[in-house]
C-alpha positions, -999 to +999 in steps of 0.1 A: -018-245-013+018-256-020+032-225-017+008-221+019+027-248+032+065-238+023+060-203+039+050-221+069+079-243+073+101-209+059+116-206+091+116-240+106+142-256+078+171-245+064+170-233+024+190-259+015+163-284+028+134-265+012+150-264-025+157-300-025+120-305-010+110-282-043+129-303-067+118-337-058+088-334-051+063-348-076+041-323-099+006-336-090+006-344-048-025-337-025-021-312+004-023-339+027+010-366+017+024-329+009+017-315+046+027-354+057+061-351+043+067-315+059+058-332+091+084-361+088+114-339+071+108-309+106+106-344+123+141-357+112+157-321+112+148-312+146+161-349+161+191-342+139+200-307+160+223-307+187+216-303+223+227-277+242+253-285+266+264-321+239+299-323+235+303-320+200+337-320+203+342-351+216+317-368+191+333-351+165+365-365+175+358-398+181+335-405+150+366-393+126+395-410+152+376-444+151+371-451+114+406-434+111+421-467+127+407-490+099+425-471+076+450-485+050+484-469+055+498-465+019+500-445-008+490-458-043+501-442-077+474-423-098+459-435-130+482-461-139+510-435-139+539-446-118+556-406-118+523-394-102+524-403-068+493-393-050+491-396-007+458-412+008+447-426+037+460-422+068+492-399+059+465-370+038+446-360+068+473-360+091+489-339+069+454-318+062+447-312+100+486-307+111+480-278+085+514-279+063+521-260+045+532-279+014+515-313+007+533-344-001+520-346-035+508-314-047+489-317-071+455-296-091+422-308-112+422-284-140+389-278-161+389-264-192+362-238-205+346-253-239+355-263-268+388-280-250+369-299-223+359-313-255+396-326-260+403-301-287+438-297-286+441-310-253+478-325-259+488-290-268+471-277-241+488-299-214+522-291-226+514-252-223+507-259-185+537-281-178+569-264-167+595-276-194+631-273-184+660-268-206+672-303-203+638-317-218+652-299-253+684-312-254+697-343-272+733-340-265+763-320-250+800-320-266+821-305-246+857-292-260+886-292-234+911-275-254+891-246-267+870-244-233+839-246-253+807-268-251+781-275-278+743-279-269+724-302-298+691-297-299+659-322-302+646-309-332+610-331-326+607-321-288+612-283-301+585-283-327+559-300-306+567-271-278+571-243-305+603-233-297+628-216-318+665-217-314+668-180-307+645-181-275+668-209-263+695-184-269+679-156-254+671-176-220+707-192-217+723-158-228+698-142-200+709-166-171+745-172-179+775-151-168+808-147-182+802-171-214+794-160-246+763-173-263+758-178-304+742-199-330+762-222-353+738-241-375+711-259-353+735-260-323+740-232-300+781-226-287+792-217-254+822-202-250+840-194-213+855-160-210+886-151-193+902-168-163+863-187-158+873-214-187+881-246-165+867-277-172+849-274-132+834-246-146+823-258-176+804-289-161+790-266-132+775-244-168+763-277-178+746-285-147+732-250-143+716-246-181+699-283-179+676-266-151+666-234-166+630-227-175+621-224-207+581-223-205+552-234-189+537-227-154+568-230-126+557-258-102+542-280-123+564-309-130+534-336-149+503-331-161+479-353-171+448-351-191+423-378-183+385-383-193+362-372-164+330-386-173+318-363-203+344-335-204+386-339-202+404-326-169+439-319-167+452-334-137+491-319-125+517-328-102+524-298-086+505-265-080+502-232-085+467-216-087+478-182-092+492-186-129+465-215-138+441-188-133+456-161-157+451-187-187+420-184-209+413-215-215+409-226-175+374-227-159+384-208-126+350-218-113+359-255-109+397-258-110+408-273-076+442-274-060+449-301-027+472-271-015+449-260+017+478-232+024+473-216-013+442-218-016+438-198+011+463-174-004+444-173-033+406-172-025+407-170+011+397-187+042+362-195+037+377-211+003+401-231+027+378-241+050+358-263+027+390-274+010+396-287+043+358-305+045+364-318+005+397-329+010+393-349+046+359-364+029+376-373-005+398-396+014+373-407+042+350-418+013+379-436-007+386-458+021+349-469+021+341-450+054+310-433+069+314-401+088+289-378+088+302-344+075+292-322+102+323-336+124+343-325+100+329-293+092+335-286+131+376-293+123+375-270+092+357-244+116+379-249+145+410-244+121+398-213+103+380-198+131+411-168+137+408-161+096+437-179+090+442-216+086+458-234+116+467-271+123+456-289+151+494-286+169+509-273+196+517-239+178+484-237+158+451-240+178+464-251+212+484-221+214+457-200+210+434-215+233+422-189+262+428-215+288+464-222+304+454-255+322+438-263+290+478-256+270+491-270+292+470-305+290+486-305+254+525-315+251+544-290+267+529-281+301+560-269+319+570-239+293+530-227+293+525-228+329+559-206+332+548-186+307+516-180+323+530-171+358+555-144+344+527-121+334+499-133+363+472-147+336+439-161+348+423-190+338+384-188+341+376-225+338+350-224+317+359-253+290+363-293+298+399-301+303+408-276+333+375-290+351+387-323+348+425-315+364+412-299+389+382-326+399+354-301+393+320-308+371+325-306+336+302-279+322+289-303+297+255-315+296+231-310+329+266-297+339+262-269+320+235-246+332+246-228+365+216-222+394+216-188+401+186-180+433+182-143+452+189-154+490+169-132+515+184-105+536 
């Protein structure tokens, strides 16, 4: 009988509304409360559809705009971790729906395939995903004036807990160094300055240049973190780069997350980006304590990803592709879009809300919507 009544509503409500129905409904339930709560679930979905004609837009707007204005300004730090900075509030969806192209605070949830999201080796595991720079390994310089040399002392701890060996420290200075020659002498490695290049200006700019080399690690990733997520660990960076994180065993691809809308996209494409966009905009909505329905912002994610590329909500992402010219030129910049339109004679069909109003005409919104067309007798 159960199964009668789900074919029946098969077409009426969505799948994702007739799974949950299947998983929570109790074993043992007449055909009557059963056919009951059918009746009030079409009920609720069909009052929850739009109208033709509503201005979702508009609703969409003001629902995220209004609880927008309650919200806290600042940034807070993450975890208890004063070097992991992480933006919120008001500045994270400005900077979500402007569309940049590089956050504020970059940053990725990384989950690990098992046993590590067990915590096994999870230090170890961290340090193989953090960039480590040169300077990290080194205890000391000595620099020698008179024989234009310098001395780089290494941190023997640092270099067993990263499994380094002096020889690949020599192999990357020796690799991005120029006219200086590079050798072993003990547990130190010596720099000497060839030729006419052995001023002490030169040296220090040598000093400057090998503290930034990259030894190891993912580039872009500056801290990680690895915190207790419930039952399983997560690595959480500062910094991104999804590519790389993806090549390592150990990563489960399926869950890892970046807040980097822009590489996202680059890496799993737009309709990867476009609910980053709905995640992200909700993750902070819901921090602040807030209650917007999704659906508004599903409409912005759809608005921004609608060409197959992401685009802010600016003057040279969406509202320079709008099809309208009064409509551009509503937004900033009116002068350059109405020149712009003249030089090559472009028409502008009013069919959207802003040109109607500038021009005093009903807004095809609504009852405004439908035209009346009638056959007028010869």
């Amino acid at each position: 009988m159960s199964e009668k009544i789900f074919a029946e509503y098969k077409d009426r409500l969505p799948n994702k509304i007739l799974e949950d129905l299947k998983n929570h409904l109790p074993p043992k339930i007449s055909a009557a409360n059963l056919k009951e709560i059918f009746r009030l679930v079409d009920g609720e979905y069909q009052q929850a559809q739009v109208d033709p004609g509503e201005s979702v837009g508009l609703v969409g707007a003001e629902s995220i705009g209004e609880p927008g204005t309650q919200m806290t300004l600042n940034t807070f730090h993450f975890a208890g971790v004063a070097e992991m900075n992480v933006t919120t509030g008001l500045p994270r969806i400005i900077e979500i729906l402007d569309g940049r192209k590089i956050p504020n605070t970059p940053m990725m949830e990384i989950y690990l395939k098992a046993p590590f999201s067990m915590g096994k080796d999870i230090k170890q595991i961290a340090q193989r995903i953090k960039e480590t720079k040169l300077m990290e390994v080194i205890s000391e310089f000595v620099i020698n004036i008179a024989e234009s040399t310098m001395e780089v002392r290494l941190n023997s701890e640092k270099m067993k807990a990263l499994q380094l060996t002096v020889g690949q420290v020599i192999k990357v200075i020796d690799k991005n160094t120029k006219n200086c020659s590079v050798k072993k002498d003990k547990e130190e490695i010596l720099l000497k300055m060839r030729g006419k290049h052995d001023t002490l200006n030169e040296i220090y700019k040598l000093k400057e240049k090998i503290k930034i080399l990259y030894i190891r690690g993912i580039k872009g990733i500056q801290q990680v973190l690895p915190v207790k997520k419930e039952n399983e660990f997560v690595i959480i960076t500062a910094g991104t780069n999804l590519n790389e994180v993806f090549q390592l065993d150990f990563v489960d691809t399926a869950r890892t997350i970046s807040n980097n809308i822009h590489e996202i996209e680059e890496v799993l494409g737009v309709e990867a980006a476009r609910q980053a966009i709905i995640n992200e905009v909700y993750k902070v909505i819901e921090n602040q304590g807030l209650n917007v329905d999704v659906r508004h912002i599903m409409l912005v994610a759809d608005l921004m990803s609608k060409t197959g590329t992401v685009r802010g909500i600016t003057r040279y992402g969406i509202v320079s592709g709008k099809s309208s010219v009064l409509a551009r030129a509503s937004f900033e910049t009116p002068i350059k879009h109405v020149i712009e339109a003249s030089l090559v004679g472009e028409t502008d069909q009013l069919t959207s809300v802003v040109e109607n109003v500038m021009l005093n005409q009903p807004v095809p919104v609504g009852t405004g919507l439908p035209g009346l067309v009638t056959r007028v007798k010869k």
